[in-house]
C-alpha positions as CSV (number, residue, x, y, z in Angstrom):
1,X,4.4,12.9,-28.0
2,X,3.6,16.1,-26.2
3,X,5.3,16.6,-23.1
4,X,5.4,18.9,-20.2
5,X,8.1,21.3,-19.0
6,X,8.6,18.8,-15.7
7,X,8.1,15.8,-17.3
8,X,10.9,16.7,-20.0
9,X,13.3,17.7,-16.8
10,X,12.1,14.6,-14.4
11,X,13.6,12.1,-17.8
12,X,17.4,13.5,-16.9
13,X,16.9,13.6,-13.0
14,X,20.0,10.7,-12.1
15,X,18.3,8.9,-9.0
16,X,20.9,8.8,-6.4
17,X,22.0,4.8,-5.4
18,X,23.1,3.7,-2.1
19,X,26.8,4.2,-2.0
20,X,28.0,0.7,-2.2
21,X,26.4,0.4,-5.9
22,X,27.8,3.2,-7.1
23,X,31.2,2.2,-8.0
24,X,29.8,-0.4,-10.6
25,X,28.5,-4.0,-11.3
26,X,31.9,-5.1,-11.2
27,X,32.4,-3.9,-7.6
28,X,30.0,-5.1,-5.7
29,X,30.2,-8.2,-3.7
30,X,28.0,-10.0,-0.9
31,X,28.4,-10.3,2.7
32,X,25.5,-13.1,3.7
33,X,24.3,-12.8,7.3
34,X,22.4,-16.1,9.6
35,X,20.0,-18.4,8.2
36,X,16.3,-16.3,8.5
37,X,13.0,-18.1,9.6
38,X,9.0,-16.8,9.2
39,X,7.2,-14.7,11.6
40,X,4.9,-17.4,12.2
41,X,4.4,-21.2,11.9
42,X,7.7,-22.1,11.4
43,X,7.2,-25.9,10.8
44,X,4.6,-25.4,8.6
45,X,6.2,-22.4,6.2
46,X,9.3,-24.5,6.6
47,X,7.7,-27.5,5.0
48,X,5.6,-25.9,2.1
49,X,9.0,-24.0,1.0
50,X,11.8,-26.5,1.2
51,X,14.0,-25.2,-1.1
52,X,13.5,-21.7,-0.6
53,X,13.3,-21.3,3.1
54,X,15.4,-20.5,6.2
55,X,18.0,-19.0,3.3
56,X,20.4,-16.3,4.5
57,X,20.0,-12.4,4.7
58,X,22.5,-10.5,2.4
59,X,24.4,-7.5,1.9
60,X,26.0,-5.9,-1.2
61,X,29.4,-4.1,0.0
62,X,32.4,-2.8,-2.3
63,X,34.6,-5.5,-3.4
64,X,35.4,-7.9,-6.3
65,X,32.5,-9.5,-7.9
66,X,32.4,-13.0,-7.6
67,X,29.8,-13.9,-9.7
68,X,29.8,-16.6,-12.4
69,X,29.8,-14.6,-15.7
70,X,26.9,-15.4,-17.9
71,X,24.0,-13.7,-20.4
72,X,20.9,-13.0,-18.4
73,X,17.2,-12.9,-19.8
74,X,15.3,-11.3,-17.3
75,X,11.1,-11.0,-17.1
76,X,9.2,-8.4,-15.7
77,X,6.4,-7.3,-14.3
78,X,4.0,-5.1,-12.4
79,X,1.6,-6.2,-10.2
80,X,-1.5,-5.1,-8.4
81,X,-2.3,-1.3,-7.8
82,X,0.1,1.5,-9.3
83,X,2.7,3.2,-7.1
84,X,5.0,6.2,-7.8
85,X,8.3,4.8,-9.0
86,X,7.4,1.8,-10.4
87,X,8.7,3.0,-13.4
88,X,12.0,3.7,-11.9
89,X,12.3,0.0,-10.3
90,X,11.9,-1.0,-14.1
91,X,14.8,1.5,-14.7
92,X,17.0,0.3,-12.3
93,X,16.9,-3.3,-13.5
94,X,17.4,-2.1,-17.1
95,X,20.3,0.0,-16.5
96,X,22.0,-3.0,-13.9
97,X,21.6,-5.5,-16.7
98,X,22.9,-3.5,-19.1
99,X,25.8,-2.5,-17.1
100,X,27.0,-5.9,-16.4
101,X,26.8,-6.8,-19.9
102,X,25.1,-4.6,-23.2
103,X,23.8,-8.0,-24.4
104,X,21.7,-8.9,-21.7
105,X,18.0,-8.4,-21.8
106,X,14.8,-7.6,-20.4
107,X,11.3,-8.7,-21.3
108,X,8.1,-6.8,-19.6
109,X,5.2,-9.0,-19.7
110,X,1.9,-6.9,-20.2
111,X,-0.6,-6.2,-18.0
112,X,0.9,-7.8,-15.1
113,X,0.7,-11.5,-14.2
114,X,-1.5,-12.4,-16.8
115,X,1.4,-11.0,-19.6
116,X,3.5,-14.3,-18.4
117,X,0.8,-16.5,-18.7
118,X,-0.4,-15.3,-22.3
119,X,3.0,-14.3,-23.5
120,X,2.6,-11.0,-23.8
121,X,5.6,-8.9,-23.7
122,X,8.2,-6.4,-25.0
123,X,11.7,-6.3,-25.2
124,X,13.0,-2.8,-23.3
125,X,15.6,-0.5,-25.5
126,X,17.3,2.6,-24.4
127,X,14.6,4.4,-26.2
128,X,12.0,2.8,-25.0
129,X,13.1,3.2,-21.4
130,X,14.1,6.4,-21.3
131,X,10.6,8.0,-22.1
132,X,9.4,6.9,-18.5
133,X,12.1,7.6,-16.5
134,X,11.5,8.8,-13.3
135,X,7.6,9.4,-14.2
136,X,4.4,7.9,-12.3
137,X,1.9,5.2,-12.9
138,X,2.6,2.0,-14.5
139,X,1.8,2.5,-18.7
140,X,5.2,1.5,-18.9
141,X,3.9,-2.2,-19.5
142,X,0.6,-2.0,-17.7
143,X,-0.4,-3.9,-14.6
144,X,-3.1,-6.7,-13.2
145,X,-3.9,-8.4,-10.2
146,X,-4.1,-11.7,-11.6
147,X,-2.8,-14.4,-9.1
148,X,-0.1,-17.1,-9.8
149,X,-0.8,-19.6,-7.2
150,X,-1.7,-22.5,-9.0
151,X,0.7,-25.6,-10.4
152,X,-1.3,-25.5,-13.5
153,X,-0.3,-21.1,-13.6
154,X,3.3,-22.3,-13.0
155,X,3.4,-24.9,-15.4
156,X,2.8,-22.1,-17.9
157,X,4.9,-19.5,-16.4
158,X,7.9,-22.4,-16.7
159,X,6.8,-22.7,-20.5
160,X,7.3,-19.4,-21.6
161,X,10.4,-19.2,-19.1
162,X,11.9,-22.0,-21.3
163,X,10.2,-20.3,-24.8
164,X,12.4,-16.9,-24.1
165,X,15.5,-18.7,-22.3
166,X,14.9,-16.6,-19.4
167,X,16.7,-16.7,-16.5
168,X,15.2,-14.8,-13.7
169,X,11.6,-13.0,-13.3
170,X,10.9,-10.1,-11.0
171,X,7.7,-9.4,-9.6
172,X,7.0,-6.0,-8.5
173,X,3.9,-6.0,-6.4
174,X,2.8,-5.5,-2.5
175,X,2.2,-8.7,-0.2
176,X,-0.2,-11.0,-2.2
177,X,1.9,-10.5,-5.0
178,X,5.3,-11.2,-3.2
179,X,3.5,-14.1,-1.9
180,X,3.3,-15.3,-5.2
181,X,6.5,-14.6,-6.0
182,X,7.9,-16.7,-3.1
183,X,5.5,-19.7,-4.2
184,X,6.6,-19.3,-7.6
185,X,10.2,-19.2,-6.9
186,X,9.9,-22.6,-4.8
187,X,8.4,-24.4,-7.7
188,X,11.0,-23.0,-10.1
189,X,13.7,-24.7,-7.5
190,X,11.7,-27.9,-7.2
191,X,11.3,-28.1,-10.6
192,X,15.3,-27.4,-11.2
193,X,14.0,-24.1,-13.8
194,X,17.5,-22.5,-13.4
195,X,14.6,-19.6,-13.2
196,X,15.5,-17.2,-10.2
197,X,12.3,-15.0,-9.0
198,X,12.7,-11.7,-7.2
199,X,10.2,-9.8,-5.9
200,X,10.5,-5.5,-5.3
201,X,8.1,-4.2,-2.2
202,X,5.8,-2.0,-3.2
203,X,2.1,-0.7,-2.4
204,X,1.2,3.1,-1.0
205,X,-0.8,1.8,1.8
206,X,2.4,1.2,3.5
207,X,1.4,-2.3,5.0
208,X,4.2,-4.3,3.6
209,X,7.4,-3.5,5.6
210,X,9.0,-4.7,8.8
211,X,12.4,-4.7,10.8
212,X,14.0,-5.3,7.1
213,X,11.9,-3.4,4.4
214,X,11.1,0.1,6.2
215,X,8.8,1.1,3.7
216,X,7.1,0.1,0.4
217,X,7.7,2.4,-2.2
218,X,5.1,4.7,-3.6
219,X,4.2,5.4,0.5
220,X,6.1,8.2,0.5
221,X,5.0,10.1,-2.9
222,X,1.2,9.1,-2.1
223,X,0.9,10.5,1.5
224,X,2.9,13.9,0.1
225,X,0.2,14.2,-2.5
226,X,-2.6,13.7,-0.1
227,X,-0.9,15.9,2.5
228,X,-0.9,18.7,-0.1
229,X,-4.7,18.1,-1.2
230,X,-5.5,18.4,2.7
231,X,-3.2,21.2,3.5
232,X,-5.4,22.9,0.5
233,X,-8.8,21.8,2.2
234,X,-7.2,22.9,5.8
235,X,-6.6,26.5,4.4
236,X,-10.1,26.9,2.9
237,X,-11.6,25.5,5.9
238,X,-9.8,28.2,7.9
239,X,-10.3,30.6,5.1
240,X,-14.4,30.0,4.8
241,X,-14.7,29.4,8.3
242,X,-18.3,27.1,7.7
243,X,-17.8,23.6,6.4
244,X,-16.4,20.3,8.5
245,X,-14.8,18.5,6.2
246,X,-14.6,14.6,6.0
247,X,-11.7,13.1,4.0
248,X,-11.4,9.4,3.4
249,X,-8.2,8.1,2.5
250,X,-6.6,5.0,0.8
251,X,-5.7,1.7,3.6
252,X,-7.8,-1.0,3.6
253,X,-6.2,-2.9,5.8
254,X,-4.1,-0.6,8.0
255,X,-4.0,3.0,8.6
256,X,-0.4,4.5,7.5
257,X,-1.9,6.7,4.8
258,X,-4.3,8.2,7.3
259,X,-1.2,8.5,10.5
260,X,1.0,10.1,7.9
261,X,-1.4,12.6,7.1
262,X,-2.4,14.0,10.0
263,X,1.8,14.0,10.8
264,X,1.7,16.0,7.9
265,X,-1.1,18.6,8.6
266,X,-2.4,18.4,11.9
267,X,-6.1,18.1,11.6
268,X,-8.7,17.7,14.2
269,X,-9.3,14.4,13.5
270,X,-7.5,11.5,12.7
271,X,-9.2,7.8,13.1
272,X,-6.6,4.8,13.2
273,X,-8.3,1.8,12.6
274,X,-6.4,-0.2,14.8
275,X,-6.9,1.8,17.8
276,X,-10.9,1.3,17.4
277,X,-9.7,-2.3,17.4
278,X,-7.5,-2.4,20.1
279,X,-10.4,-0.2,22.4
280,X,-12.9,-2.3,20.9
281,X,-14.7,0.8,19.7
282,X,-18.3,1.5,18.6
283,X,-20.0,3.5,16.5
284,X,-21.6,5.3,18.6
285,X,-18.0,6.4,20.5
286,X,-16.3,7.1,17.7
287,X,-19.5,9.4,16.8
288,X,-19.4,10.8,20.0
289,X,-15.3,11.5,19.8
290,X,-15.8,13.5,16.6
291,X,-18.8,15.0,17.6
292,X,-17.3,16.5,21.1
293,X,-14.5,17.8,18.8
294,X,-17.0,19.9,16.7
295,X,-19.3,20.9,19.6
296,X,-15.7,22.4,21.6
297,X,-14.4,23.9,18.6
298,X,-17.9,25.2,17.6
299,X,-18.0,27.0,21.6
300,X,-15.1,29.0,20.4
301,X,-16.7,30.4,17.4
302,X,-15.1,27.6,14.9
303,X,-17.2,26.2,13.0
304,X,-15.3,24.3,10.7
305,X,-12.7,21.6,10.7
306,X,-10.6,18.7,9.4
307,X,-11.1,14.8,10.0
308,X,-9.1,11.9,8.2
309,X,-11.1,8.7,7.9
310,X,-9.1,5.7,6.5
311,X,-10.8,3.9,3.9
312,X,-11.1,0.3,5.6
313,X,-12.1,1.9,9.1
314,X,-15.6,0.2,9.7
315,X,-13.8,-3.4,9.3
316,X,-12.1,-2.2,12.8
317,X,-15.3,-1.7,14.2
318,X,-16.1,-4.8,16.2
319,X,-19.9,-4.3,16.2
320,X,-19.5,-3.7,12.7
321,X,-17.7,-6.5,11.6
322,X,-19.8,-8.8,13.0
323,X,-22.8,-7.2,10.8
324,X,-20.9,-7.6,8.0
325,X,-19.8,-11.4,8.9
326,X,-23.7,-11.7,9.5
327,X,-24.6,-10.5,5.6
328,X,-22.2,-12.1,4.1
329,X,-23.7,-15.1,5.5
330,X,-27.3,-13.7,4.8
331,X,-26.1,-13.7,1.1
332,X,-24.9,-16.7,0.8
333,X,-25.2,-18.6,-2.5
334,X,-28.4,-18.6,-4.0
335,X,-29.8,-16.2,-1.5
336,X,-27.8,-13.4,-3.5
337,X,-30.8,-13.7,-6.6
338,X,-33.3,-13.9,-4.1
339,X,-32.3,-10.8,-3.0
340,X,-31.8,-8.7,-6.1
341,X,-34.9,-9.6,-7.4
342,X,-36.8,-8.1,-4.4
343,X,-39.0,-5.6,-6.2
344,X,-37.9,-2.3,-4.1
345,X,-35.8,-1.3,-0.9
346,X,-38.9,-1.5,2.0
347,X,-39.1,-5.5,0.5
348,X,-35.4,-5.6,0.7
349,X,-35.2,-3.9,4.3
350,X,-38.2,-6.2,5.5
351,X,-36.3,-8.9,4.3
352,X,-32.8,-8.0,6.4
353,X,-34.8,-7.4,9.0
354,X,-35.6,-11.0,8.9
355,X,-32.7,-12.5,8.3
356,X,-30.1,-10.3,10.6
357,X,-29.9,-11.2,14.5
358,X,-31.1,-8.2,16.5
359,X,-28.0,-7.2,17.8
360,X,-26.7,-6.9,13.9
361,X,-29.8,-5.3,13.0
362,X,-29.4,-2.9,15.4
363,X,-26.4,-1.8,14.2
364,X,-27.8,-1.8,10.7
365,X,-30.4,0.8,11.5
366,X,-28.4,2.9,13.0
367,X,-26.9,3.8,9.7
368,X,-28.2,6.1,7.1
369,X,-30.2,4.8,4.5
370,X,-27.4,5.5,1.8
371,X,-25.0,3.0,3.8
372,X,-27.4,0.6,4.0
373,X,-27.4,0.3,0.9
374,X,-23.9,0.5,-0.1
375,X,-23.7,-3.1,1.7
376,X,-25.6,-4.3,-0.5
377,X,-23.5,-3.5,-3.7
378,X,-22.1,-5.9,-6.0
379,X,-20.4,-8.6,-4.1
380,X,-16.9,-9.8,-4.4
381,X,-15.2,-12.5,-6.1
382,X,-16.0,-14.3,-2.5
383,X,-19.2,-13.4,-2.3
384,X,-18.4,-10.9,0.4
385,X,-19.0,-7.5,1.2
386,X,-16.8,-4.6,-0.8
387,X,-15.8,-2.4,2.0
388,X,-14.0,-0.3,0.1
389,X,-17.1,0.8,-1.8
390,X,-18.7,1.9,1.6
391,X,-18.4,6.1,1.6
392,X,-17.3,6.2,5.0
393,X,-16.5,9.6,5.1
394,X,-20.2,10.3,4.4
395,X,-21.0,7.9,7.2
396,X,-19.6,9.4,10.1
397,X,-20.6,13.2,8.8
398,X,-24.3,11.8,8.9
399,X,-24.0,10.0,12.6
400,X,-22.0,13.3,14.0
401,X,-25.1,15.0,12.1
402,X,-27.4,13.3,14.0
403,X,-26.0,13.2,17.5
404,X,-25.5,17.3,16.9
405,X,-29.1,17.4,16.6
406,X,-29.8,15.7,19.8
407,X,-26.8,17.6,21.6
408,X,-28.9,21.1,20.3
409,X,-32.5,19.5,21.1
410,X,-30.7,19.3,25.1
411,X,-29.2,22.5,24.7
412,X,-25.6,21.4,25.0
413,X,-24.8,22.5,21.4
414,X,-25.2,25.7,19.9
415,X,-22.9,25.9,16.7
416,X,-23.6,25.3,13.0
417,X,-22.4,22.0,11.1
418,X,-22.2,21.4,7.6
419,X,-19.9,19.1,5.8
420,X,-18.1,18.6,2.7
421,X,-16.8,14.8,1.5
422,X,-13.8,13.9,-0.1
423,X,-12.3,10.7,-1.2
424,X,-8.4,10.8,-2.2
425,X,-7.2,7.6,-3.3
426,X,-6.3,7.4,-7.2
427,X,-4.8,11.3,-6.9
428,X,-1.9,9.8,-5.6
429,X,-1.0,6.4,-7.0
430,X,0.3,7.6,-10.6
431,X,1.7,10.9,-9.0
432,X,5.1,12.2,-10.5
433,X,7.5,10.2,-7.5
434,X,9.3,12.0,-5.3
435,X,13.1,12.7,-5.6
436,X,13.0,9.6,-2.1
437,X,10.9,6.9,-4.7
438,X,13.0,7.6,-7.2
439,X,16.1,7.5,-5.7
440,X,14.4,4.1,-4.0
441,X,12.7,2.6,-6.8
442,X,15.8,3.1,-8.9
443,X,18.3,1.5,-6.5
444,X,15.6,-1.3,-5.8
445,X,15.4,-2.8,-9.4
446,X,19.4,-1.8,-9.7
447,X,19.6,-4.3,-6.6
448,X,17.4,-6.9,-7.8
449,X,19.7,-7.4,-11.2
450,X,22.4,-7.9,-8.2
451,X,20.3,-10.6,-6.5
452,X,20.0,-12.5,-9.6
453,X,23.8,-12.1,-11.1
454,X,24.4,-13.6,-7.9
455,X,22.2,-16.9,-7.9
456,X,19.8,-16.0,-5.1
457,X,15.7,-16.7,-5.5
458,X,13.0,-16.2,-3.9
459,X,14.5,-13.2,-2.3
460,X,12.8,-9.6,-2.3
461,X,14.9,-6.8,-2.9
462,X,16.4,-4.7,-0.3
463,X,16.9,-0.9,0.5
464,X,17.5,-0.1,3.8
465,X,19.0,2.8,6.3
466,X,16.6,4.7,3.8
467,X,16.2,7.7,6.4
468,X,19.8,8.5,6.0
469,X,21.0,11.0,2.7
470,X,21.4,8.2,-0.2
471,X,24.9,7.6,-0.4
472,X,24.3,6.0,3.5
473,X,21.9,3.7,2.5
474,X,22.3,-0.7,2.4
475,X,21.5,-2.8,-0.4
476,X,20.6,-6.2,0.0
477,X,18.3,-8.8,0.2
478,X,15.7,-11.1,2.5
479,X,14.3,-14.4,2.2
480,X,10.6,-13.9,1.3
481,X,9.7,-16.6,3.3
482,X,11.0,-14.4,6.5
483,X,7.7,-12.3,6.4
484,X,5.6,-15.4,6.3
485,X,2.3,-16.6,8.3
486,X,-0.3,-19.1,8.1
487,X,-3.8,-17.3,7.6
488,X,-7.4,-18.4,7.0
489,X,-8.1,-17.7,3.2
490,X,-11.2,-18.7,1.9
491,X,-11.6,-21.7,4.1
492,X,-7.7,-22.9,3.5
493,X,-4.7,-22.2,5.7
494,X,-2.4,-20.5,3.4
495,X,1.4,-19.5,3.7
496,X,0.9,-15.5,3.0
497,X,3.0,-12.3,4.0
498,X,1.8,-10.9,7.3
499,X,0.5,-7.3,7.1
500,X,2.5,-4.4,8.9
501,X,-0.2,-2.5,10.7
502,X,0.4,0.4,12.7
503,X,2.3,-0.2,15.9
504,X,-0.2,1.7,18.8
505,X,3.4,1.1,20.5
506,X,5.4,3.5,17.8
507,X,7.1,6.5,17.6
508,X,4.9,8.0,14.8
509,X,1.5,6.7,16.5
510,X,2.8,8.1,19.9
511,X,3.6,11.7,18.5
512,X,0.2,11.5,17.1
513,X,-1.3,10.4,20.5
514,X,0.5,13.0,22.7
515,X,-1.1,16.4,20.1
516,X,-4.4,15.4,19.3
517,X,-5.8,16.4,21.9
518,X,-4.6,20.1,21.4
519,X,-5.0,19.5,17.7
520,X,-9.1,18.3,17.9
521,X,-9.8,21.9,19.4
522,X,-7.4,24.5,18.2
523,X,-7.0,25.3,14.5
524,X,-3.2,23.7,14.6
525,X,-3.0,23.3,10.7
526,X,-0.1,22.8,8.6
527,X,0.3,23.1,5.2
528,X,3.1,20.9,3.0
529,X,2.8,22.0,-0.1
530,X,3.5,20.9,-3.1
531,X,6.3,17.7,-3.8
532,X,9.5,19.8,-4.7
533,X,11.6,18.4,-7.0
534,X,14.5,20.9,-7.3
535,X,16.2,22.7,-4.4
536,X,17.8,21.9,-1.3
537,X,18.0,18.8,-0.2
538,X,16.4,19.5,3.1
539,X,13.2,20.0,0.9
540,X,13.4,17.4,-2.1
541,X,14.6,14.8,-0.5
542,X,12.5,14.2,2.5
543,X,11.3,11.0,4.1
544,X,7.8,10.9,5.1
545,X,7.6,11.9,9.2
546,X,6.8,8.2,9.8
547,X,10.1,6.8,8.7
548,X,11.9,10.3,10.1
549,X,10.3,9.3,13.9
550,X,10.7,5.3,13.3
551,X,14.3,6.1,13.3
552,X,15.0,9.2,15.3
């Protein structure tokens, strides 16, 4: 296999563990904390999880392992979109198991979920391992977004358990997937499986993490990559001097990617979806906010700029929501044909026009033809609109477009506009992970092997006081069931892991709150640069600026 001159040096990189795991599997023993309960709905999550829930926080310290001596079969596998270091949390595991005793083993099951429920897996070696050490994406085994939430999936899941004698599985996904992993370990209980599941936190949009799990990996090696692609755009912008350009970002459902940016470069813009929420913001305003940026900056002879858009930002929108509640409805069942096999767009408009309420339908034709039609796309497995596949970023350039025009028709506006789109979202999930994700990734699987040589399920692995240098930082483990809610899905009230969204309260949304202003008018760019891999520490090792102002 060819290889590149990094890739060769990334395989002998030795991610750095938190300082309680470095002495060895046979010192390490657990400190358990009080009972935990969910977010939400206690009485409910309680009920649904009886064996699993209201278990104890833990700790790993130094001290004399405890643990009952015993070969372990472990399963693996990755879940959902790819995140750097996943390849590393695999690592970890390996290396844990393998430390505790050389006969241990570990299966990954293929293509995520569905590998368990088809069988499909490999057995890891030394050689097989060490040609993805400390690299990106997930081709270690592959990944898949498959859901185990049914008794009949589990019923399978315990078949194959029994089929390879295996003794614990770990899940490596972000919050649907650790959702499943917490359902699946309370069957395996009721069921008296002797299977243990742990699940490893992961997803670059940032969302899953809270007063335990400060960040998800992958968040950290994502918004670095992104941050360099728009540090790139900033410096052309400022170099060409003639283009606004829009850049959507990954975060469907919360803006972290987008805040974590604009830390990182200082753009003009910024848009946090949850602050169009909170100020019940229109289209029309948010128009206006971007376009009173361009018209200022455009007064002092700059005619160019920077704005982030986050890729789920018209689901903040409340007038835009409710259109999109309003076609989903439009498109209900049968009505979907009916549709499609209108004969051209003007029978198609007529036809929305028809069937939308006319303050939805205002809202529709305010958007450009192009967006129209994107919500209109192929539907998803709920029937429901694909937000993500709405260009956003070409959205807003069109309305700020058009209100310009109006501004120069009144005479308010003299300056030129034209814009440039760009969408970074796949650039940075397989991205070569940062010394942080690997250093985290590695000590998260090494920690999970720790979870299950000492009996615990249902438990997501734990990495935290991860702003500190490495050796500082506290392994552990949390209850699953501790980041629980009830929540409406698809007509059912189901026990699922509450989203972290941004915190308009926070340190990192506050900083961002108290320079924008400058930042929308002067050219207040800067420019990160490429991940470093090698070099002082004060470089390579950096935590994204959220975590560095979460904690001081």
């Amino acid at each position: 296999m060819n290889i590149s001159p990094l890739q060769k040096a990334r395989y002998e990189y030795q991610p750095k563990l938190p300082g309680m795991l470095r002495n060895g599997v046979a010192e390490i023993c657990v400190k358990e904390g009080q009972p935990t309960q969910s977010v939400a709905d206690q009485e409910k999550i309680a009920a649904l999880f009886p064996n699993t829930y209201g278990k104890k926080e833990i700790t790993f310290e130094k001290g004399k392992n405890t643990s009952k001596a015993k070969k372990h079969v472990v399963g693996v596998i990755l879940s959902g979109g790819q995140a750097p270091g996943g390849h590393n949390v695999v690592s970890g595991l390996y290396d844990a198991l393998k430390a505790t005793n050389k006969d241990n083993v570990l299966l990954g099951f293929k293509g995520g979920p569905s590998g368990l429920l088809e069988d499909s897996y490999v057995e890891f070696t030394d050689e097989f391992i060490n040609e993805y050490r400390n690299t990106g994406g997930f081709d270690i085994i592959g990944s898949g977004r498959t859901k185990l939430e049914t008794v009949e999936q589990f019923k399978v899941v315990e078949e194959v358990a029994k089929k390879h004698n295996l003794t614990a599985i770990v899940i490596i996904g972000g919050d649907d997937s650790n959702t499943n992993a917490a359902v699946l370990a309370e069957y395996m209980a009721a069921q008296n499986t002797g299977v243990q599941v742990i699940g490893c936190p992961k997803t670059i949009d940032g969302d899953l993490k809270n007063e335990d799990i400060e960040a998800s990996f992958g968040f950290d090696t994502a918004t670095k990559t992104y941050s360099e692609l728009i540090g790139n755009i900033e410096r052309d912008a400022n170099s060409a001097k003639k283009y606004w350009h829009f850049i959507k970002v990954m975060g469907r459902s919360a803006s972290h990617v987008a805040l974590e940016c604009a830390l990182e470069t200082q753009p003009n813009i910024c848009l946090i979806g949850e602050e169009v929420a909170e100020k019940k913001m229109s289209l029309a305003q948010i128009t206006n906010y971007i376009a009173d940026s361009v018209e200022k900056r455009a007064n002092n002879g700059n005619n160019f700029g920077v704005a982030i858009i986050p890729e789920g930002i018209v689901e903040f929108v409340p007038e835009f929501g409710a259109l999109i509640k309003e076609i989903n409805e439009l498109l209900a069942g049968e009505k979907t044909e009916k549709f499609n096999a209108l004969p051209d767009w003007a029978a198609k408009y007529d036809f929305i026009k028809n069937g939308l309420t006319k303050e939805a339908f205002a809202v529709f034709d305010l958007l450009p033809q192009g967006i129209q039609q994107q919500l209109f796309l192929e539907r998803d497995p709920h029937g429901n609109v694909q937000v993500s596949l709405i260009e956003s970023e070409k959205l807003f350039s069109e309305l700020v477009k058009n209100e310009l025009a109006k501004r120069k028709k009144a005479g308010t506006y003299k300056g030129k506009f034209g814009a440039q789109h760009h969408f970074f979202g796949y650039e940075g999930r397989c991205a070569f992970p940062s010394n942080f994700d690997a250093d985290y990734c590695y000590s998260l699987g090494y920690n999970a092997f720790m979870l299950i040589q000492y009996g615990y399920t249902g438990y997501l692995s734990k990495v935290s006081n991860i702003s500190k240098p490495a050796v500082e930082w506290v392994a552990g483990g949390m209850p699953i069931t501790k980041m629980f809610n009830m929540e409406r899905r698809n007509g059912e009230d189901k026990p699922v892991i509450r989203k972290a969204l941004v915190e308009l309260d926070g340190k990192p949304f506050k900083f961002f709150e108290a320079n924008r202003e400058k930042w929308a008018v002067e050219t207040c760019f800067t420019f990160p640069g490429a991940i470093q891999y090698y070099g002082p520490a004060e470089v390579c090792d950096l935590t994204t600026r959220t975590l560095a102002l979460e904690k001081g």
